[in-house]
N, CA, C and O of each residue as an XYZ file, in Angstrom:
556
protein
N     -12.495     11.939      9.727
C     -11.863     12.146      8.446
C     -12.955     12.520      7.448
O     -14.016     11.898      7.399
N     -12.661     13.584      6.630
C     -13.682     13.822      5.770
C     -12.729     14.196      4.168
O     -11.735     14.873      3.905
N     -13.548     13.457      3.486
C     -12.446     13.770      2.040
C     -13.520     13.864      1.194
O     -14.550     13.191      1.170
N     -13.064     15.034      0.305
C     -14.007     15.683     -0.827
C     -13.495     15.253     -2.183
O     -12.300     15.498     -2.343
N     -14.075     14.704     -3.143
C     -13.249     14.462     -4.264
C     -12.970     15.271     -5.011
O     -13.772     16.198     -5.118
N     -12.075     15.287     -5.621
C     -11.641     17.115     -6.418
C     -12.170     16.762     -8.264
O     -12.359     17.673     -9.070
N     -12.300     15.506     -8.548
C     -12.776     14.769    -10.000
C     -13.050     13.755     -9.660
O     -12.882     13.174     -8.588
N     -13.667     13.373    -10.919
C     -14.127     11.963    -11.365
C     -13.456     11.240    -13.016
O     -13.074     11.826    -14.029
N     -13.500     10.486    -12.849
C     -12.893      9.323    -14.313
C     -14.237      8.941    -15.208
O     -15.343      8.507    -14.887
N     -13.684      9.271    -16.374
C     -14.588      8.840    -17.099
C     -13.592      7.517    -17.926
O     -12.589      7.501    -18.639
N     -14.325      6.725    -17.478
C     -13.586      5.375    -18.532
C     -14.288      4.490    -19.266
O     -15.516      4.578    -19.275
N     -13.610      3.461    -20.025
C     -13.977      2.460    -21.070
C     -14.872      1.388    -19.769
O     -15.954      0.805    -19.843
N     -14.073      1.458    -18.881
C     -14.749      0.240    -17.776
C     -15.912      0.527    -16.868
O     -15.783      1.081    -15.776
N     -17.001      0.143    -17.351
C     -18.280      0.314    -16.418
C     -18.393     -0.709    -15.256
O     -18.714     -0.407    -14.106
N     -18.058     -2.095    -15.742
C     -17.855     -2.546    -14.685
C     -16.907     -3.721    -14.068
O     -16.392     -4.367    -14.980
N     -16.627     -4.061    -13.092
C     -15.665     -5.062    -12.291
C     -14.928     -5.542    -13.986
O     -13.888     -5.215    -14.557
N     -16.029     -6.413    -14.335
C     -15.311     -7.429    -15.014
C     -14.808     -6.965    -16.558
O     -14.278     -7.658    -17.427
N     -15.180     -5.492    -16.574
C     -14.590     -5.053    -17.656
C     -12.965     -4.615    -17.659
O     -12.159     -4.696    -18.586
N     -12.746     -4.043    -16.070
C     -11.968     -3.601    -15.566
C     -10.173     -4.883    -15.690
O     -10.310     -6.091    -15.498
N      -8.841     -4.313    -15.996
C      -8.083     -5.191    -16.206
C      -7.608     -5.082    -14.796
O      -7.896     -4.015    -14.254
N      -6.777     -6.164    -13.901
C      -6.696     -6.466    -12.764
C      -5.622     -5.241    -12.357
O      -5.972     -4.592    -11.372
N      -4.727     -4.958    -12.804
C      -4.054     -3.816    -12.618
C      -4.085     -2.655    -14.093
O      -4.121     -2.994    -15.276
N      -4.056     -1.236    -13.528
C      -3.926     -0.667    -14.883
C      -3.151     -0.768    -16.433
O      -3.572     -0.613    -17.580
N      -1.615     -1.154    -15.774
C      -0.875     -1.224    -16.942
C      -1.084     -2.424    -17.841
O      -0.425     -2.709    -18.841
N      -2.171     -3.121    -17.291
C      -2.016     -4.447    -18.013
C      -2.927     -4.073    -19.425
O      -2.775     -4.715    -20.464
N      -3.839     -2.999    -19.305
C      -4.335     -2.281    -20.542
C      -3.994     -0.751    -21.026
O      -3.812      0.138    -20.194
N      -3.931     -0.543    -22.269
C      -3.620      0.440    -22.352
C      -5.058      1.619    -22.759
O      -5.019      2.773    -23.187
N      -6.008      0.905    -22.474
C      -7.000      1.932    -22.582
C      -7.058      2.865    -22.297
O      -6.525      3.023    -21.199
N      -7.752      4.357    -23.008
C      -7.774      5.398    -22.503
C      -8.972      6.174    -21.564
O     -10.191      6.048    -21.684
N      -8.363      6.857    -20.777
C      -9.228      7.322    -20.059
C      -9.305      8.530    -19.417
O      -8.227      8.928    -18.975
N     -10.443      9.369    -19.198
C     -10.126     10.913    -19.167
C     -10.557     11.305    -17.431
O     -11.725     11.077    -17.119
N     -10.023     11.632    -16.816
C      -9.746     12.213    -15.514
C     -10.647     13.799    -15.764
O     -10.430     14.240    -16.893
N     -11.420     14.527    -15.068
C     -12.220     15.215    -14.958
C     -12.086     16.245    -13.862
O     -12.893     16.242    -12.932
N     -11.116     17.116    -13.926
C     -10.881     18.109    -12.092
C     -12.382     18.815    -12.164
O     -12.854     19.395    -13.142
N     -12.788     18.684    -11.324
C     -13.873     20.208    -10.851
C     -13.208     21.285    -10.743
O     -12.098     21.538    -10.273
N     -14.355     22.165    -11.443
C     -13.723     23.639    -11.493
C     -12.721     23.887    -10.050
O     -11.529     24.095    -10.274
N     -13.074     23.872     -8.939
C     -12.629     25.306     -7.856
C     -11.449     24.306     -7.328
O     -10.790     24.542     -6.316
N     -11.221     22.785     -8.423
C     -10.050     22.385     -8.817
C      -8.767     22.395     -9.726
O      -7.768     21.684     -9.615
N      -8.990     23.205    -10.494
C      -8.340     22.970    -11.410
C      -7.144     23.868    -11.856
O      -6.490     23.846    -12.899
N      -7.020     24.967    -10.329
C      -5.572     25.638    -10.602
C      -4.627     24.654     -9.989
O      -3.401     24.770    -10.016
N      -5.330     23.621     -9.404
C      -3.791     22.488     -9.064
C      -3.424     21.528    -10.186
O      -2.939     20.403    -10.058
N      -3.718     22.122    -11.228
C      -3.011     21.101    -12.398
C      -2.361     22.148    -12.669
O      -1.282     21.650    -12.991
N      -2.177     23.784    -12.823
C      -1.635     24.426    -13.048
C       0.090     23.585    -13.836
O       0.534     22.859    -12.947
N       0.760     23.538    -14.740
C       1.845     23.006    -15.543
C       2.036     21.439    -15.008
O       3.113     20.952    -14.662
N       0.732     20.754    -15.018
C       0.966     19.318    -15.119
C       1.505     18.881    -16.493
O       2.315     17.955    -16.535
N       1.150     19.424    -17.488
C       1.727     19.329    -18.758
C       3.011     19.120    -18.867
O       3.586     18.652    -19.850
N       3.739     19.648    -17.312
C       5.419     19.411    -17.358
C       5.407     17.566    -17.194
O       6.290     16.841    -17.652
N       4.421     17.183    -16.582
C       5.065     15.880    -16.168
C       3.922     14.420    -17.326
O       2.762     14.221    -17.688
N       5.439     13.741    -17.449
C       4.586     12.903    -18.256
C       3.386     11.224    -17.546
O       2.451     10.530    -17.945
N       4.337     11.365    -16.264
C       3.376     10.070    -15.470
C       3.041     11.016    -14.346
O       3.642     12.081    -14.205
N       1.818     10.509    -13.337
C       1.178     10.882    -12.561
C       0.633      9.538    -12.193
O       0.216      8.643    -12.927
N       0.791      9.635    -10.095
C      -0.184      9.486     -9.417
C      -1.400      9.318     -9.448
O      -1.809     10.469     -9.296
N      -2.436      8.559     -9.558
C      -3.660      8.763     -9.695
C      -4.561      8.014     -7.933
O      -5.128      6.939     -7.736
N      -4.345      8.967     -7.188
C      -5.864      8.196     -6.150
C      -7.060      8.463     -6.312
O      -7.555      9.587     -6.393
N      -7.892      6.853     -6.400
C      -9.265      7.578     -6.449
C     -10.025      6.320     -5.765
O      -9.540      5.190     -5.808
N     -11.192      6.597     -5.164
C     -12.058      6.047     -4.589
C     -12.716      4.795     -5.151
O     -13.641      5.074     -5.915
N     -12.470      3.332     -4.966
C     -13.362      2.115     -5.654
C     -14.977      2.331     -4.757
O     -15.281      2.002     -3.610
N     -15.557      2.823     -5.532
C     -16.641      3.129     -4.622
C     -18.114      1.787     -5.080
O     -19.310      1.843     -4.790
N     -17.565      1.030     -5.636
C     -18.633     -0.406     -5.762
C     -17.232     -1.607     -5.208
O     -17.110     -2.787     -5.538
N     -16.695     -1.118     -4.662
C     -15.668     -2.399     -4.004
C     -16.292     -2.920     -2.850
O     -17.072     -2.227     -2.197
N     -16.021     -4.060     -2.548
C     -17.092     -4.889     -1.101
C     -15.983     -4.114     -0.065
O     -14.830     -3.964     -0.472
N     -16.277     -3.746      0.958
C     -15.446     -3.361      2.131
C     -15.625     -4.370      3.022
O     -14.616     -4.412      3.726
N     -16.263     -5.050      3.284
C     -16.019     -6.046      4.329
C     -15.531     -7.302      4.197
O     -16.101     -8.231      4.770
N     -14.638     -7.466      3.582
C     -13.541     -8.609      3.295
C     -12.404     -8.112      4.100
O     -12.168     -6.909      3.985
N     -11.556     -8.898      4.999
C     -10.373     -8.718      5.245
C      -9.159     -9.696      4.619
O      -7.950     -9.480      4.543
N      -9.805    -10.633      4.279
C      -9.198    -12.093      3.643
C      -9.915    -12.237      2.344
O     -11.122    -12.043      2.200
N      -8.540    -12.820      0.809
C      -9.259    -12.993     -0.191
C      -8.231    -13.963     -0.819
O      -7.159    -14.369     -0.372
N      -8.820    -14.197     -1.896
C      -7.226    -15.388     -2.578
C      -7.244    -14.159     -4.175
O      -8.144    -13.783     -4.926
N      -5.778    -13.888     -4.097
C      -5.661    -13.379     -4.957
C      -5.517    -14.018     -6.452
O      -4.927    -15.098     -6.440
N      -5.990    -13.511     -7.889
C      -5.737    -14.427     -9.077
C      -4.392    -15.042     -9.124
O      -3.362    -14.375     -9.224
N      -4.418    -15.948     -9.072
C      -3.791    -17.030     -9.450
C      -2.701    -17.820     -8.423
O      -1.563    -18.287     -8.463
N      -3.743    -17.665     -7.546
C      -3.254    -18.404     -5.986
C      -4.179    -19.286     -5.375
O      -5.306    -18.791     -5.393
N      -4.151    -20.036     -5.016
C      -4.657    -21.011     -3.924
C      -5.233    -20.702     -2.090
O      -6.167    -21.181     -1.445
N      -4.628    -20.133     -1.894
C      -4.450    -20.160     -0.453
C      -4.912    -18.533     -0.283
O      -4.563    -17.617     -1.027
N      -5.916    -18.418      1.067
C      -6.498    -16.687      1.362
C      -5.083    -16.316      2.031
O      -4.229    -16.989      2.609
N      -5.204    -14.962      1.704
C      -4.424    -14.127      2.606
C      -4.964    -12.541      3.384
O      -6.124    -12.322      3.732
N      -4.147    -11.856      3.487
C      -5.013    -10.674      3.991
C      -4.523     -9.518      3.348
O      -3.437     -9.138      2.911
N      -6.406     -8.804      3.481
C      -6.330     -7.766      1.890
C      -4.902     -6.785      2.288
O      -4.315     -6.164      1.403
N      -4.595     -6.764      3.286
C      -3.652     -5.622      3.060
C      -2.419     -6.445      2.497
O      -1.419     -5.727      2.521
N      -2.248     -7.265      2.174
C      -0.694     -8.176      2.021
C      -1.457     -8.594     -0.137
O      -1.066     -9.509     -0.862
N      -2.266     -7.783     -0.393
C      -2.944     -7.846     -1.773
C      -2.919     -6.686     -1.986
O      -2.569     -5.775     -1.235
N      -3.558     -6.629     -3.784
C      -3.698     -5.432     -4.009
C      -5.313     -5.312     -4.421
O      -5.597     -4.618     -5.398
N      -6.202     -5.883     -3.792
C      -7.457     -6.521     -4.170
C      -8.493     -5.166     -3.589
O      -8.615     -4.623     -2.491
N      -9.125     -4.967     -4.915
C     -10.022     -3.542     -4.463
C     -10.711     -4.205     -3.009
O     -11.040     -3.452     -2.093
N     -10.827     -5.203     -2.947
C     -12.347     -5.641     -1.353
C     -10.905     -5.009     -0.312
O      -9.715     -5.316     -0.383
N     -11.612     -4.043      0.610
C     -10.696     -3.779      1.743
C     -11.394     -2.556      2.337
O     -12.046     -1.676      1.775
N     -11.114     -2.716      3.486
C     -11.919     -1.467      4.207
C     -11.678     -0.454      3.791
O     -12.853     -0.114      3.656
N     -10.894      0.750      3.295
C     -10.855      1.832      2.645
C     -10.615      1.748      1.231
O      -9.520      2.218      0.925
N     -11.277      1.307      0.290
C     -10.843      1.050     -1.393
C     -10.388      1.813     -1.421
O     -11.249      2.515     -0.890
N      -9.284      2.734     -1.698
C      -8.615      3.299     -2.017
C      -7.751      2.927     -3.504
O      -6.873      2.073     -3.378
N      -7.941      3.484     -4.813
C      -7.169      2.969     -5.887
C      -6.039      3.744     -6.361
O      -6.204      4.860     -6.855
N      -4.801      3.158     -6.222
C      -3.714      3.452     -6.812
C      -3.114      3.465     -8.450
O      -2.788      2.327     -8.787
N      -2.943      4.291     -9.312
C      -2.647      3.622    -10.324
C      -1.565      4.944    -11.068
O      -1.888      6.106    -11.317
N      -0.150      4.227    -11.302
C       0.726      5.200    -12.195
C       0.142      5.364    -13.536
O      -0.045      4.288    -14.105
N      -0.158      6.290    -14.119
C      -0.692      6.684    -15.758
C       0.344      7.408    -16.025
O       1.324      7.850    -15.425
N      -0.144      7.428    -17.168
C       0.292      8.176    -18.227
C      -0.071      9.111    -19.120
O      -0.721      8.776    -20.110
N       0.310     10.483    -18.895
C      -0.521     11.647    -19.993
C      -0.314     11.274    -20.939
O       0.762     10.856    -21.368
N      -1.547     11.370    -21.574
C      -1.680     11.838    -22.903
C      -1.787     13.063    -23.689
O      -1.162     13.287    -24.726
N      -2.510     13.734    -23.199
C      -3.166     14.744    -23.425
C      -3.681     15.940    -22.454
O      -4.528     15.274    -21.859
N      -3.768     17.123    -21.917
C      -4.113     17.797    -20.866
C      -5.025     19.290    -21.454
O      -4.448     20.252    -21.962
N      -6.320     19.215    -21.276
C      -6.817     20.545    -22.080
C      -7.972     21.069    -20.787
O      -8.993     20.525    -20.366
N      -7.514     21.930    -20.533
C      -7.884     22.338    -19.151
C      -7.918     21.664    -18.056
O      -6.855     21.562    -17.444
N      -8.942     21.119    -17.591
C      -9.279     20.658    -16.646
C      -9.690     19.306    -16.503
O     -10.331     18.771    -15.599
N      -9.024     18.668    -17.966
C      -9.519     17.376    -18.358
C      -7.567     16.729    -18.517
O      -6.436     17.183    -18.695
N      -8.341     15.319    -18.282
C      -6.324     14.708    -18.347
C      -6.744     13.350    -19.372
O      -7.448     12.367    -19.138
N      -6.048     13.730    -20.494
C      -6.300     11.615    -20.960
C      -5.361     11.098    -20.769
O      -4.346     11.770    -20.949
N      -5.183      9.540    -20.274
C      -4.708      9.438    -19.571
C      -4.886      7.588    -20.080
O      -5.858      7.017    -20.574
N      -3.275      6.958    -19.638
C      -3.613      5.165    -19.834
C      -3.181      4.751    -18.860
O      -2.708      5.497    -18.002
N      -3.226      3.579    -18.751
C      -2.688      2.718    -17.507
C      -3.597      2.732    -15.971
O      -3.271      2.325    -14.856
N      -4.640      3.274    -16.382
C      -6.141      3.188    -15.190
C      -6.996      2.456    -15.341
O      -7.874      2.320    -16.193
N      -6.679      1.887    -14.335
C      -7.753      0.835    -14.262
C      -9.540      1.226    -13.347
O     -10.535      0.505    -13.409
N      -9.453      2.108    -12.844
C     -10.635      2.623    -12.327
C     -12.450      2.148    -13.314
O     -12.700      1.978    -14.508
N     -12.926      2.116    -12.626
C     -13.985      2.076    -13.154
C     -14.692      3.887    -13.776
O     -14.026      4.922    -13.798
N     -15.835      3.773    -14.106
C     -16.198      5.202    -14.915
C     -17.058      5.901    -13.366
O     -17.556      5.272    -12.432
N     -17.011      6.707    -13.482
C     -17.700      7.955    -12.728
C     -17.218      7.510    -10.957
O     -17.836      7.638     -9.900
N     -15.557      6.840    -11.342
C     -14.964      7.021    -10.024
C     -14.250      8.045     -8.994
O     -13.132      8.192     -9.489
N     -14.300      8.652     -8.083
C     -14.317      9.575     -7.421
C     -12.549      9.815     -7.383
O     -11.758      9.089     -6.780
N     -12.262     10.837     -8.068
C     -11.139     11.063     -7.870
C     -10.137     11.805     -6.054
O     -10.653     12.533     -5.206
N      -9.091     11.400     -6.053
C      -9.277     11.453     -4.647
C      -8.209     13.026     -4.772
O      -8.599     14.194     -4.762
N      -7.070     12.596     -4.863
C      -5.694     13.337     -5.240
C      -4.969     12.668     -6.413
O      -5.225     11.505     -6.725
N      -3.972     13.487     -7.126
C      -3.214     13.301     -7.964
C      -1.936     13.785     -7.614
O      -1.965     14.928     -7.158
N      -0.617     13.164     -7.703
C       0.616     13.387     -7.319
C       1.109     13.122     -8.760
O       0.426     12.501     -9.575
N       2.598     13.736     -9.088
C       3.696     13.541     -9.647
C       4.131     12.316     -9.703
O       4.186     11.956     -8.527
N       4.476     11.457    -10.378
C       5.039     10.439    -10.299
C       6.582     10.627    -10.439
O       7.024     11.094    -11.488
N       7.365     10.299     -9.478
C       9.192     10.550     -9.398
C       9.797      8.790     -9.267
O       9.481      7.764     -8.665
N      10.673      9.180    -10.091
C      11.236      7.540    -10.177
C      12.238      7.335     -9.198
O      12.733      6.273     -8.819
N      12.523      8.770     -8.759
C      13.716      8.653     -7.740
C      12.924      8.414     -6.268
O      13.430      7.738     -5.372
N      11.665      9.037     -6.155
C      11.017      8.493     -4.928
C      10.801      7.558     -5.256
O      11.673      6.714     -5.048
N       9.555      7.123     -5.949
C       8.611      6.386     -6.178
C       9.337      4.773     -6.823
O       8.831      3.710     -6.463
N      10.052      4.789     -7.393
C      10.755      3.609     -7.727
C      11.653      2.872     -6.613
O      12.616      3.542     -6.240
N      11.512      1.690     -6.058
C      12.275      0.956     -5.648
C      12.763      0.061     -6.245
O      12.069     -0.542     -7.065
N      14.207     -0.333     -6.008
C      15.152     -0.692     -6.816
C      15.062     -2.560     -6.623
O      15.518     -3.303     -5.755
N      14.469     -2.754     -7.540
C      14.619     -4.008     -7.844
C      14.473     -5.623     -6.781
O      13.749     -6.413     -6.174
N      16.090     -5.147     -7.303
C      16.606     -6.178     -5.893
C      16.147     -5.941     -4.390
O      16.162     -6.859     -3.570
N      15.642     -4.344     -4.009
C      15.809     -4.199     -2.957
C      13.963     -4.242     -2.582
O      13.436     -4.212     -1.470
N      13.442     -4.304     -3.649
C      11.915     -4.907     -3.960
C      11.702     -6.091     -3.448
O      10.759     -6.157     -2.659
N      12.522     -7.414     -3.742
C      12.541     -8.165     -3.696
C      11.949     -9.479     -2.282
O      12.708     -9.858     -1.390
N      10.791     -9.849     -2.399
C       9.961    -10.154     -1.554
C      10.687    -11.796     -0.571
O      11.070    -12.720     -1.289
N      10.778    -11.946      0.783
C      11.022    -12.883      1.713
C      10.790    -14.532      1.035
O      10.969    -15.522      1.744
């Protein structure tokens, strides 16, 4: 597997502990960065107001498989968390445009740290991407 990052994030959070545990829990802003021989795939992102954001935790510990998540007692396993330590950090986070001027996105609800490796960016659809509630609803 080989993955090239197409941007990087420039954010308020330099590090871990600046960072809020999930994005939406701050509304800080933060600007997403395409590389040039990227940036005809934003081509009318301006249509959409939330977006997808993957990008690389690239100071996350990878060799944890077990962690106790905030405000629990008892370890579990990173994949049953949403805890950056995990063998592929991989960061998920729905934002929100703000703003789009070329090849630059501002953007809230990211929690990423600054000069994090952007991976892909998707559309955010409520009709995919939303599960319904009740049917959310955990064992």
């Amino acid at each position: 597997m080989n993955l090239k990052p197409v941007g990087v994030i420039r954010s308020p959070f330099k590090t871990h502990s600046d960072a809020p545990r999930q994005g939406r829990f701050s509304d800080a802003v933060s600007e997403i960065v395409i590389f040039d021989e990227y940036a005809d795939g934003l081509y009318k992102i301006e249509n959409f107001r939330y977006l997808i954001v993957l990008y690389w935790m690239d100071r996350a510990s990878r060799d944890k498989l077990r962690v106790i998540p905030p405000g629990e007692n008892e370890e579990r396993g990173v994949f049953t968390t949403r805890s950056p330590s995990r063998p592929n950090p991989i960061g998920l986070c729905v934002v929100e445009v703000l703003e789009v001027e070329k090849n630059r996105l501002k953007v809230r609800w990211l929690d990423a740290l600054d000069k994090s490796p952007v991976i892909d960016i998707k559309v955010y659809s409520p009709e995919i991407d939303c599960v319904n509630q009740h049917a959310a609803q955990q064992p």
